[in-house]
C-alpha positions as CSV (number, residue, x, y, z in Angstrom):
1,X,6.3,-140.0,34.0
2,X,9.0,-139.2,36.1
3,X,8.7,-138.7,39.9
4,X,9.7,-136.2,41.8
5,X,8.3,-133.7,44.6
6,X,9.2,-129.7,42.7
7,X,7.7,-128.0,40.0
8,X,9.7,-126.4,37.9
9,X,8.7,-122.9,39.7
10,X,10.0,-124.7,42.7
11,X,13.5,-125.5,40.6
12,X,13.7,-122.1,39.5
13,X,13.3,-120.6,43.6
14,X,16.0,-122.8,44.4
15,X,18.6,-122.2,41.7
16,X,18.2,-118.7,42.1
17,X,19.2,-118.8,46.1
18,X,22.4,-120.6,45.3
19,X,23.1,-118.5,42.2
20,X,23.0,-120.7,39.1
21,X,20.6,-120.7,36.0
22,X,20.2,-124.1,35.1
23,X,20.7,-127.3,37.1
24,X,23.6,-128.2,34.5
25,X,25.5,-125.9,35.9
26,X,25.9,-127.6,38.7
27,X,27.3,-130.4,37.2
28,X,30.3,-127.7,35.1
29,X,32.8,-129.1,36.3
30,X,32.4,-132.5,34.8
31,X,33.6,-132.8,31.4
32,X,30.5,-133.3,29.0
33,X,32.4,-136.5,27.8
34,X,31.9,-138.2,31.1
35,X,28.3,-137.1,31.9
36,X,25.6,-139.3,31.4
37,X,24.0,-139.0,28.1
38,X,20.7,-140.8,28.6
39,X,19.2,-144.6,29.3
40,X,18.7,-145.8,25.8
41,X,15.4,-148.0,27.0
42,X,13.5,-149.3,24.2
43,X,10.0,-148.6,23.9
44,X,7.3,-149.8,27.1
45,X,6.2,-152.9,26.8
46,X,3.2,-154.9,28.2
47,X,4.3,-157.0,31.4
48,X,3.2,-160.4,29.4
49,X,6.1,-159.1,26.7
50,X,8.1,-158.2,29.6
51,X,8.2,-161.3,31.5
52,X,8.9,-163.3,27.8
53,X,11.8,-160.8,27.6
54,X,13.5,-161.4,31.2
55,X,13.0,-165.2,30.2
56,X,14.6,-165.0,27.3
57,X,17.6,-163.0,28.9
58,X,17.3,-165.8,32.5
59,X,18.3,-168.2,29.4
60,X,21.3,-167.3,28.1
61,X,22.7,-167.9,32.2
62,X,24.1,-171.4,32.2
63,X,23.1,-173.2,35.4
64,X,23.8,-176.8,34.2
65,X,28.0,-176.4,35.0
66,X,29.7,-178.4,37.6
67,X,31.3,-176.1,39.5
68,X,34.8,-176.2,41.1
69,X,35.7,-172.7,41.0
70,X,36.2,-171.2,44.8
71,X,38.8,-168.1,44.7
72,X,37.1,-166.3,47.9
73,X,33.1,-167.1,47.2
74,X,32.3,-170.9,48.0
75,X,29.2,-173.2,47.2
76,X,27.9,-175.0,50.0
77,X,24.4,-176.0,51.0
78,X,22.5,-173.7,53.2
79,X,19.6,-175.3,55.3
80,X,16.0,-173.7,54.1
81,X,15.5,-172.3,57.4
82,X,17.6,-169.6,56.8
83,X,16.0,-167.6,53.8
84,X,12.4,-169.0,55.0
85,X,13.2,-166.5,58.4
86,X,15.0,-163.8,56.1
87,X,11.4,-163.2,54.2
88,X,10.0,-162.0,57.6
89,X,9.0,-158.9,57.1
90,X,10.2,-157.8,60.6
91,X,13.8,-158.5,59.2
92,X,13.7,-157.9,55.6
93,X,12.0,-154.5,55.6
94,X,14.1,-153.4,59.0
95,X,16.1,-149.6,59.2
96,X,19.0,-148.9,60.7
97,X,18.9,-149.3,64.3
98,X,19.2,-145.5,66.0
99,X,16.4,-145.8,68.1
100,X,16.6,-148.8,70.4
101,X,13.1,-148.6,71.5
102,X,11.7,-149.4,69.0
103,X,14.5,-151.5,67.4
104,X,15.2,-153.9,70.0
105,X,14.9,-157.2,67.2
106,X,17.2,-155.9,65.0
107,X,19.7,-154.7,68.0
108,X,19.3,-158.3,69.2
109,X,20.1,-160.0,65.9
110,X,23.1,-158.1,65.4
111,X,24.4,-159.1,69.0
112,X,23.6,-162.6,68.5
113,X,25.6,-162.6,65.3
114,X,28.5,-160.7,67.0
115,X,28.6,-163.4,69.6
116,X,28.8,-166.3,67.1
117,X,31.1,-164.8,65.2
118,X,33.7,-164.0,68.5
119,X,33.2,-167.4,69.3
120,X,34.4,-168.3,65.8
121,X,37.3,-166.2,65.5
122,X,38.2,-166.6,69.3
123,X,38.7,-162.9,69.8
124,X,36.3,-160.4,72.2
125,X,35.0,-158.0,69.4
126,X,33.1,-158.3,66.5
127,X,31.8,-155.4,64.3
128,X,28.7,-155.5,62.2
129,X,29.6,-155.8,59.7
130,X,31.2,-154.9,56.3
131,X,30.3,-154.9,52.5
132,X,32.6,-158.1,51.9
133,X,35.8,-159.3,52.3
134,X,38.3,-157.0,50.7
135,X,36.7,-153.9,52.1
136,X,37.0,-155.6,55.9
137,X,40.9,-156.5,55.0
138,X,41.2,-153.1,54.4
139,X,39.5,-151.9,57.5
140,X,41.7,-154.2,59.6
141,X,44.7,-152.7,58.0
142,X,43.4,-149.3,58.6
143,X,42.9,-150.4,62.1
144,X,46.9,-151.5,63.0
145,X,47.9,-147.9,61.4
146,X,45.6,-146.3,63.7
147,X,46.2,-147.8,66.6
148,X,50.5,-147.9,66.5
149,X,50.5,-144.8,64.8
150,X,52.8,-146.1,61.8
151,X,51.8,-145.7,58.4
152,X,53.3,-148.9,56.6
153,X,51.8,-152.3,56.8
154,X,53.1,-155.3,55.1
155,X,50.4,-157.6,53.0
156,X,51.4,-161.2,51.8
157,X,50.9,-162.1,48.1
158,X,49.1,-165.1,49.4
159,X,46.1,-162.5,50.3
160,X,43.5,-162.5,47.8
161,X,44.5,-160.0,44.5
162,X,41.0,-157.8,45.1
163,X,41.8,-157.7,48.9
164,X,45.2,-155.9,48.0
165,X,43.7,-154.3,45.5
166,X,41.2,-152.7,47.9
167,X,43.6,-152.5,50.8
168,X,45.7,-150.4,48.3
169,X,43.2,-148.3,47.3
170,X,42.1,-147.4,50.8
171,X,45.7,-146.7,51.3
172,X,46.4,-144.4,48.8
173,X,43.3,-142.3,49.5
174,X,44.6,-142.0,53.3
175,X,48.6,-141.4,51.8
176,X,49.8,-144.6,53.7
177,X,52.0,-147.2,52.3
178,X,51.4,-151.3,51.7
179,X,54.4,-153.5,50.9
180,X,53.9,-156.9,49.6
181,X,55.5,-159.7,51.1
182,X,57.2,-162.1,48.9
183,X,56.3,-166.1,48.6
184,X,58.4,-169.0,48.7
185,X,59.5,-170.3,45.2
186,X,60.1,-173.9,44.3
187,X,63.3,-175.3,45.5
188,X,64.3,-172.6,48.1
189,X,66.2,-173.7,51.5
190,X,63.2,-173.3,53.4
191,X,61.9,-176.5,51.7
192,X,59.7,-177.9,48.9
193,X,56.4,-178.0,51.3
194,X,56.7,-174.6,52.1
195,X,56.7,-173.4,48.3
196,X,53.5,-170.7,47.9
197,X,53.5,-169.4,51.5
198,X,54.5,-166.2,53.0
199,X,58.4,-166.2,52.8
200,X,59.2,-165.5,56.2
201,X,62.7,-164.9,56.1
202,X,62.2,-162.1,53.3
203,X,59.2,-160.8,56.3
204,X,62.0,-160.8,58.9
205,X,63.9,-158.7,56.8
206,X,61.0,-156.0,56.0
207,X,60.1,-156.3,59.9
208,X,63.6,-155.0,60.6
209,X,63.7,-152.0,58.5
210,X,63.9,-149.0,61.9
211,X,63.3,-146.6,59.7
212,X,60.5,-147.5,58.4
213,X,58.7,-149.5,60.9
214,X,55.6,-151.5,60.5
215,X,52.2,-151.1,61.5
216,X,50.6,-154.4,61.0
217,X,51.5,-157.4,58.5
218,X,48.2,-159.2,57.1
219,X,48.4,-162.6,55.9
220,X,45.6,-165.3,55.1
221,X,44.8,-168.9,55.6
222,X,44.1,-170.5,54.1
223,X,46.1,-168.3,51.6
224,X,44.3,-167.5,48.2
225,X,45.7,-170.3,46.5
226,X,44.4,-172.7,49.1
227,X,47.8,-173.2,51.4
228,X,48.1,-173.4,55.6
229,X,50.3,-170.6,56.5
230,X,52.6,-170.9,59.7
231,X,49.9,-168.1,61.2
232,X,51.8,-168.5,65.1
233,X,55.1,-168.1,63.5
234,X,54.0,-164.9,61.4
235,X,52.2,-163.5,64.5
236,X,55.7,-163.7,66.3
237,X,57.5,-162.0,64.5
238,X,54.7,-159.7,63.8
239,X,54.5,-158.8,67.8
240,X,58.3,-158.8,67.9
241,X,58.9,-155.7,65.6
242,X,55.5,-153.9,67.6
243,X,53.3,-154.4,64.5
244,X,49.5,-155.5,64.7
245,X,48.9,-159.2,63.1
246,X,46.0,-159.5,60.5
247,X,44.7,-162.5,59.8
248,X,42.5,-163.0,56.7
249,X,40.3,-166.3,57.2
250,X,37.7,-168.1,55.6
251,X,35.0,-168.8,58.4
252,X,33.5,-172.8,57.8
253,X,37.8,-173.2,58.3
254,X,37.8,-172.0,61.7
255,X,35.9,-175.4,62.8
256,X,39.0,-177.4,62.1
257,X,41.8,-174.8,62.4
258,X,43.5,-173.0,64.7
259,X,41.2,-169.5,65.3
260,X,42.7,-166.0,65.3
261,X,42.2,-166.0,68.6
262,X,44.3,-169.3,69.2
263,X,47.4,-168.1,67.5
264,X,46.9,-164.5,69.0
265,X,46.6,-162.1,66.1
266,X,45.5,-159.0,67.0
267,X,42.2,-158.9,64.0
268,X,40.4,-161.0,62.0
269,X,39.0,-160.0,58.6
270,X,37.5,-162.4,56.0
271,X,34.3,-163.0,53.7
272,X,31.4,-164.1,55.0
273,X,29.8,-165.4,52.3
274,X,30.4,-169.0,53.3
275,X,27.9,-168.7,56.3
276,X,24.7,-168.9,54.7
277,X,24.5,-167.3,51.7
278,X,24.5,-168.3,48.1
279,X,26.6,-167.4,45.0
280,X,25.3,-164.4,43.5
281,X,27.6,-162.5,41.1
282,X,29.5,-161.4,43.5
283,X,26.7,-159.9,46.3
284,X,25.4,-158.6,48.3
285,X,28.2,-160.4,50.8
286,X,29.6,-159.7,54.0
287,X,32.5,-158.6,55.8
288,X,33.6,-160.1,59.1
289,X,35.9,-157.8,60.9
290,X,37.2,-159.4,64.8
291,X,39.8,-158.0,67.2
292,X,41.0,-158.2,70.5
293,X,39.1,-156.1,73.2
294,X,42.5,-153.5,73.6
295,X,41.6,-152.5,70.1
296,X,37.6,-152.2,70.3
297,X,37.6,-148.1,69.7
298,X,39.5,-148.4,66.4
299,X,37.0,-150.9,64.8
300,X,34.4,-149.5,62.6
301,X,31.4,-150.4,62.2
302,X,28.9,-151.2,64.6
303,X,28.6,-152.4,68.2
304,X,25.7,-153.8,69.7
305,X,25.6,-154.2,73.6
306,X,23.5,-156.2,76.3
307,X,22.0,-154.3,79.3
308,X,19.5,-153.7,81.4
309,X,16.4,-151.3,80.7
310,X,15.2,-149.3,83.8
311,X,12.5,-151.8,84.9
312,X,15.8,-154.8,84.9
313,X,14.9,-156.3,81.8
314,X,17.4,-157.6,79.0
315,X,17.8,-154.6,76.3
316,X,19.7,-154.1,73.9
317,X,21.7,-150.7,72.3
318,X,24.1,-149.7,70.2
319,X,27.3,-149.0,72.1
320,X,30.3,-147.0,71.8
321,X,28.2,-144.5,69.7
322,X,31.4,-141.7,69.5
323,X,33.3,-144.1,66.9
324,X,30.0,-143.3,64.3
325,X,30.3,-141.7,61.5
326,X,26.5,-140.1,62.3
327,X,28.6,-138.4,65.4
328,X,32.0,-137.7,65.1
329,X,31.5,-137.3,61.1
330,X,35.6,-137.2,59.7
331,X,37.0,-138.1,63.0
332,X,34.7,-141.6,63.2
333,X,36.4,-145.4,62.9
334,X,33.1,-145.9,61.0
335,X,32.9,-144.7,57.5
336,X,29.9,-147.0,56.5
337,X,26.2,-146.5,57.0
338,X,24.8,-149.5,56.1
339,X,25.6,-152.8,58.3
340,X,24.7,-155.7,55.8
341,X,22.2,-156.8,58.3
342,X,20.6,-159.4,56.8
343,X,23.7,-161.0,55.8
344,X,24.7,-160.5,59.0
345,X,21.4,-162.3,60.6
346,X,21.9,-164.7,57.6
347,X,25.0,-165.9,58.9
348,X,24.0,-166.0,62.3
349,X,21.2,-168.4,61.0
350,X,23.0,-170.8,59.1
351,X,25.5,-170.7,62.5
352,X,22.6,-171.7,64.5
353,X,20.7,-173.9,62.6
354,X,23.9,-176.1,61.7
355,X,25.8,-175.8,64.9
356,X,29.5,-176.5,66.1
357,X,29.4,-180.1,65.0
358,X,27.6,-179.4,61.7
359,X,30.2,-176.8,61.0
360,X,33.0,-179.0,61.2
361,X,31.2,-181.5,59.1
362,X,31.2,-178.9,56.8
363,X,34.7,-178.1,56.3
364,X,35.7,-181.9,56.9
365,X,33.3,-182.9,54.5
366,X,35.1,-180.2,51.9
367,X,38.8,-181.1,52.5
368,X,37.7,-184.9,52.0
369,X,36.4,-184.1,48.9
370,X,39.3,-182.3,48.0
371,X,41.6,-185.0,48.5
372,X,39.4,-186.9,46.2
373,X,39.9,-184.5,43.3
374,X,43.3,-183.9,44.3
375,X,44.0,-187.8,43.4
376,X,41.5,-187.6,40.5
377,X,43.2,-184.8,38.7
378,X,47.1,-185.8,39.2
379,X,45.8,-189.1,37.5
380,X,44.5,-187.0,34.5
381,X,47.4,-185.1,34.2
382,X,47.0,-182.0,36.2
383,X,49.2,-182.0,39.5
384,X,49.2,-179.7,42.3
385,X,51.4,-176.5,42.0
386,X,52.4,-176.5,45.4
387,X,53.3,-179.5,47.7
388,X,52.4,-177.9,50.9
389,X,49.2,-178.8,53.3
390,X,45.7,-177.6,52.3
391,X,42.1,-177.4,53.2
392,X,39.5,-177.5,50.4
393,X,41.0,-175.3,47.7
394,X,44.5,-176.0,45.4
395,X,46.3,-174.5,42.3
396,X,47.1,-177.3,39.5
397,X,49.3,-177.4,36.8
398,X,47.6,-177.6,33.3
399,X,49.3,-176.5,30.2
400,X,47.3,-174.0,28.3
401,X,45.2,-173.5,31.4
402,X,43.3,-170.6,30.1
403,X,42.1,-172.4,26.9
404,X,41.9,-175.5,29.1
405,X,39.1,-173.7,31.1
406,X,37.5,-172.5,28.0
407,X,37.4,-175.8,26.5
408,X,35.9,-177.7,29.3
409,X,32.8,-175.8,29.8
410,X,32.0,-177.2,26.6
411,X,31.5,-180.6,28.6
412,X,29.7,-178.9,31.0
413,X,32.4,-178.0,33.5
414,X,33.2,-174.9,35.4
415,X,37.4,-175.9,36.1
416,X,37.8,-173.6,38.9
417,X,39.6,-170.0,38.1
418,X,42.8,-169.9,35.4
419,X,45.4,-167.9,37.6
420,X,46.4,-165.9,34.7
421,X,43.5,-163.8,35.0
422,X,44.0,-162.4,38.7
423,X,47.7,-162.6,38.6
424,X,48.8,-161.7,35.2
425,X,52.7,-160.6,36.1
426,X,54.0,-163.5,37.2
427,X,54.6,-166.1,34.9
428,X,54.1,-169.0,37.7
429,X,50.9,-168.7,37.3
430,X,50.5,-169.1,33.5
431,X,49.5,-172.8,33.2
432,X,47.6,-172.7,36.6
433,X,43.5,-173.6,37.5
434,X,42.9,-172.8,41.0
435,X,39.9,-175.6,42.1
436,X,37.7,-175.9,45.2
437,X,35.6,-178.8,46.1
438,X,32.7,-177.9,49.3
439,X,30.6,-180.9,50.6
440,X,28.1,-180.0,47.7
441,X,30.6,-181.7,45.5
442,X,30.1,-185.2,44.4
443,X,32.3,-188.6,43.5
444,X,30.0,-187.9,40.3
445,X,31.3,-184.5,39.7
446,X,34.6,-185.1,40.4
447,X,35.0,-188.0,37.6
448,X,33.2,-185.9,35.2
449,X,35.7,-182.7,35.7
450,X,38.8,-185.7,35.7
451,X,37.4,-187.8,32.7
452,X,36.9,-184.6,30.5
453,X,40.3,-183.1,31.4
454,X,42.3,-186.1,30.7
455,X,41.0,-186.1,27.1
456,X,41.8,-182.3,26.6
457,X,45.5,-182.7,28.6
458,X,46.1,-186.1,25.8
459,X,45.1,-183.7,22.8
460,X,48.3,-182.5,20.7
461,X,49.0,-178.6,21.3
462,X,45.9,-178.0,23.4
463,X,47.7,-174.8,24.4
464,X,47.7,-173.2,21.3
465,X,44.4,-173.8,20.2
């Protein structure tokens, strides 16, 4: 039996103040063939044939596949401290923070995760915090056309496809304009390493255009297939045309790269998923979004603050309260409502129970291990697409990639992500598996993916198949 607070004379009271006769009339101007036409649930069941049912269903997920796939969610271990303190009640159950008396340990759990995350990203703000990745991309973008007042950005094609997928979709809602920058080909002047970064004559170029001028130019590194862009270089010419630099990131590379704040880029976007939480088809994640302190009244999201209360103890509050979208409604930097606060506090667990050393154990531990496969797979037959430097993450050369991938989870192998499927127009990408290795990968895993490949790659016309 359905809930719900009105009887039907209370239905009929309300429909006739606003004028209608039935509550399908509110929906008229729907077509019928995309309204809802019902749940099709089978019939109740006990909860003994219920719980055999959701076993069955749990079954058919495969959880025995060595994993190398990366492509902007990444497997690493996360120490049981962190979801042990995410089940406390105090955190798990916790509402939006309006009221800071009574909300002062969800105020300070934002702030603390603010304040590890502008150490991270070396830059003076941090917002908390966004539904993922692409969304905070797009919010950084926003962000440059706000603040110069331009309404063209440039985005590299080395920035994940659903980033510029999202960034273009905010853009067209808001009628602005996002041009993509070209990459460096095989065999152009610039060099051989260079091949799958952000072409930065062709960025000179675009940068020059006067009558179109350019609000911000977002690039990533490491890029989406894995490469170390020239970010200082990018950011120069960025700041010499009077556009905003973006920088996408992936956070566990900030303990061995340079940050956002050391090459000076203006905001940081990226996907927190890395810090603490686990791969879930595809959520709930969490958007980082960083920027310089000139810039804090154009970040959305929100801002918690450190004060005093009126007896001179530490409090906390939400700051900067005009940017909300609970305020200033359509004129607001903040269009969202929730924070992702326990990914958020997540994050700012794993931050604190591994440390700064532990961090950069992390991603040293990963780019090891990605040399190892690096060496393992050339030797089966699959070499790296581009030449250039690297982290953790690479594109390789396989003929017949797709039915490559296909064929090797057969032996119990997840081969990374065939490029094909994200970047179906360019033909580069055709015989391509993008492959991550963490420091949850093993020597074990590693021969297993290399030792099952090399028999596919030997096989006559395994393209064709």
């Amino acid at each position: 039996m359905p809930y719900g607070p009105h009887t039907p004379e209370d239905r009929a009271r309300m429909l006739e103040v606003i004028g209608v006769d039935a509550v399908d009339d509110l929906f008229a101007d729907i077509p019928q063939s995309l309204r809802t036409s019902g749940l099709g649930l089978p019939p109740p069941e006990s909860e003994a044939e219920l719980s055999a049912h959701l076993l069955k269903l749990a079954a058919a997920n495969r959880v025995d596949l060595v994993s190398f796939l990366g492509a902007g969610a990444y497997s690493h271990f996360v120490p049981a401290v962190v979801d042990q303190l995410l089940l406390r009640s105090e955190f798990y159950t916790a509402y939006t923070p309006y009221q800071p008396e009574i909300s002062q340990g969800t105020l300070q759990t934002i702030y603390e995760y603010q304040s590890l995350l502008a150490e991270l990203t070396g830059l003076d703000v941090v917002s908390a915090s966004h539904y993922d990745g692409a969304t905070a991309t797009a919010e950084g973008a926003l962000m440059a056309c706000r603040a110069t007042r331009r309404e063209r950005v440039l985005v590299s094609r080395g920035v994940h496809p659903h980033y510029r997928q999202t960034l273009c979709t905010y853009f067209g809602g808001a009628s602005l304009v996002a041009d993509e920058i070209p990459l460096l080909a095989d065999g152009t002047a610039a060099g051989t390493t260079a091949a799958g970064t952000t072409d930065l004559a062709a960025l000179e170029r675009m940068l020059a255009d006067v009558d179109r001028p350019i609000a911000g130019v977002v690039v990533a590194n490491p890029s989406f297939f894995g490469l170390l862009e020239p970010m200082a270089e990018i950011g120069r010419l960025a700041h010499a045309a009077g556009a905003l630099f973006v920088a996408v990131v992936e956070p566990v590379s900030l303990a061995v790269l340079a940050t956002p704040g050391d090459y000076e880029a203006d905001i940081a976007a990226g996907e927190g998923q890395p810090l603490g939480m686990p791969l879930a088809y595809g959520g709930p994640y969490l958007g980082i979004l960083a920027c310089r302190e000139a810039l804090v009244r154009q970040i959305p999201g929100r801002l918690v603050g450190m004060t005093a209360d009126v007896d001179g103890r530490r409090a906390f509050v939400m700051t900067l309260r005009a940017r909300e979208q609970d305020i200033r409604r359509e004129k607001a930097s903040s269009n969202i409502c929730t924070n992702q606060a326990l990914c958020a506090l997540a994050a700012a667990m794993y931050l604190a129970a591994i440390g700064p050393h532990g961090l950069r154990d992390v991603a040293a531990l990963g780019a090891a291990r990605a040399t190892e496969l690096e060496l393992a797979l050339a030797a089966a037959g699959a070499p790296r697409l581009h030449p250039g430097p690297y982290l953790n993450e690479f594109a390789v050369r396989v003929p017949g990639a797709p039915e490559v991938h296909r064929r090797l989870l057969e032996h119990g192998v997840l081969a990374g992500l065939p490029l094909a499927r994200v970047i179906p127009d360019d033909p580069s990408f055709a015989d391509a598996l993008l492959v991550c290795a963490t420091e949850t990968t093993t020597s074990e895993d590693i021969a297993a993916f290399a030792t099952a490949l090399a028999a596919l790659v030997a096989e006559p016309q395994v393209g064709v198949r």
